[in-house]
Each structure stands twice: as C-alpha cells, then as structure tokens.
C-alpha positions as CSV (number, residue, x, y, z in Angstrom):
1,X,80.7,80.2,98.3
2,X,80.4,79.1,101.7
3,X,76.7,79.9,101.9
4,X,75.3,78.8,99.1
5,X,75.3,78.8,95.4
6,X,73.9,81.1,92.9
7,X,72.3,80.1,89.7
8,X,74.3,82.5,87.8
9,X,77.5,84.4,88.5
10,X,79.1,86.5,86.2
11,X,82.4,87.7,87.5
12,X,84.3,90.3,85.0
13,X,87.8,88.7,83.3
14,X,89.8,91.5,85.1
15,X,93.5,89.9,83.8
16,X,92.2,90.3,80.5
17,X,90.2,93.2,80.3
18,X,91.0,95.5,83.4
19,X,88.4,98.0,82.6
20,X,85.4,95.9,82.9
21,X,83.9,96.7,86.3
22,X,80.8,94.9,86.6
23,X,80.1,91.4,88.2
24,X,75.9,90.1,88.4
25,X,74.9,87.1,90.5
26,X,71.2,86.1,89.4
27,X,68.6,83.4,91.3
28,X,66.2,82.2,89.5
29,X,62.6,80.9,90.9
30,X,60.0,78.6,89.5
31,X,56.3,78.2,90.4
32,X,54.5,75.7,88.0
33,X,51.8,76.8,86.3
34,X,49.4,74.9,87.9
35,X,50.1,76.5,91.5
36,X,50.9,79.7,90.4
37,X,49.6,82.6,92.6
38,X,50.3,86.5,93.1
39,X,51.3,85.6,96.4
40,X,53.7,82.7,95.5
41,X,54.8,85.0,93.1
42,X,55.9,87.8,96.0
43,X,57.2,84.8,98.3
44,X,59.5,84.0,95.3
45,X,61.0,87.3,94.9
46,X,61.7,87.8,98.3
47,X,63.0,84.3,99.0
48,X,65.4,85.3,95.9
49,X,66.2,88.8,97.5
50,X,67.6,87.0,100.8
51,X,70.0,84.5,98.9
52,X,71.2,86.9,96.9
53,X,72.0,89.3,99.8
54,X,73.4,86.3,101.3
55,X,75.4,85.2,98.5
56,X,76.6,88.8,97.7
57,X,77.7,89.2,101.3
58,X,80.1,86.2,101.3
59,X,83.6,86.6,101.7
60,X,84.7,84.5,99.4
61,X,82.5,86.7,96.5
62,X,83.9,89.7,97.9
63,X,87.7,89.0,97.9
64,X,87.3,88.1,94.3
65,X,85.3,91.3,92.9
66,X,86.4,93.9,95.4
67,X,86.9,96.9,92.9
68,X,83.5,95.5,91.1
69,X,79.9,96.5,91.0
70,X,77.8,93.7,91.7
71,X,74.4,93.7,90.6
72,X,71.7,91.0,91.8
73,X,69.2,90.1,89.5
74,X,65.8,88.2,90.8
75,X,64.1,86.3,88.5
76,X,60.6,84.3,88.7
77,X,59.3,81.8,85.7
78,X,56.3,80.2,85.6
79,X,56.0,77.5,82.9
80,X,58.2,79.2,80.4
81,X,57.4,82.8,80.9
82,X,58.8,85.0,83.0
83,X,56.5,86.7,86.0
84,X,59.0,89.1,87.6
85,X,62.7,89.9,87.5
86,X,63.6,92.5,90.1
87,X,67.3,94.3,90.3
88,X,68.2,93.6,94.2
C-alpha cells in the first residue's frame, strides 16, 4: 500500500476458494495505562477510522479485492484489555 500499512489484512484466498467474499483490514491503538483517558480513548478511534479509510481507499487494496467486502475494524488496548473496537 502506497499509503500506509495496516496492522492486519486479511484478504480472502479467492484461487482456492472462489466463494469467500470477505476481506477485513484492522488498526490497532494503544494508550498505556498510566495515560489513559476517555478522551485519548476517542482521539484513538478516530485517528484509527482515518487510516483505515485511507488504507481501504488505496488502489493497490482495491485492484486486489474488487468483487470483496471489506470490513474495517478499529481497535483500542490499554494495558492488555481492550477499551473499544468499532466496525468502520
């Protein structure tokens, strides 16, 4: 991707199974525990939401899963437990 990188991608094995149609690109945020805040939290999501709508709207993604549905995950830890995940 010419923009950027996900954390996660998963992109279907079309050649081997032709009737899988969904793909899911998921960013992943951390806040340490000790500066964890509700509004942190919110500047996490949406800092998350804009890559991902970023990384979903690259052509390079696109020519790859073009008959695919792509769902973006957002997903904020803190420590080891997750605070939010948030379908984009």
């Amino acid at each position: 991707m010419g923009k950027g990188y996900a954390d996660i991608f998963i992109e279907p094995f079309s050649a081997k199974y032709p009737d899988i149609k969904n793909g899911y690109l998921i960013e992943l945020k951390y806040i340490s525990r000790s500066e964890f805040s509700e509004a942190l939290l919110a500047e996490k999501l949406e800092e998350a939401e804009a890559q991902l709508r970023q990384y979903a709207a690259d052509e390079k993604i696109y020519k790859r899963i073009k008959d695919v549905v792509l769902t973006r995950i957002a997903v904020v830890y803190c420590g080891w437990e997750m605070k939010a995940a948030k379908k984009v």
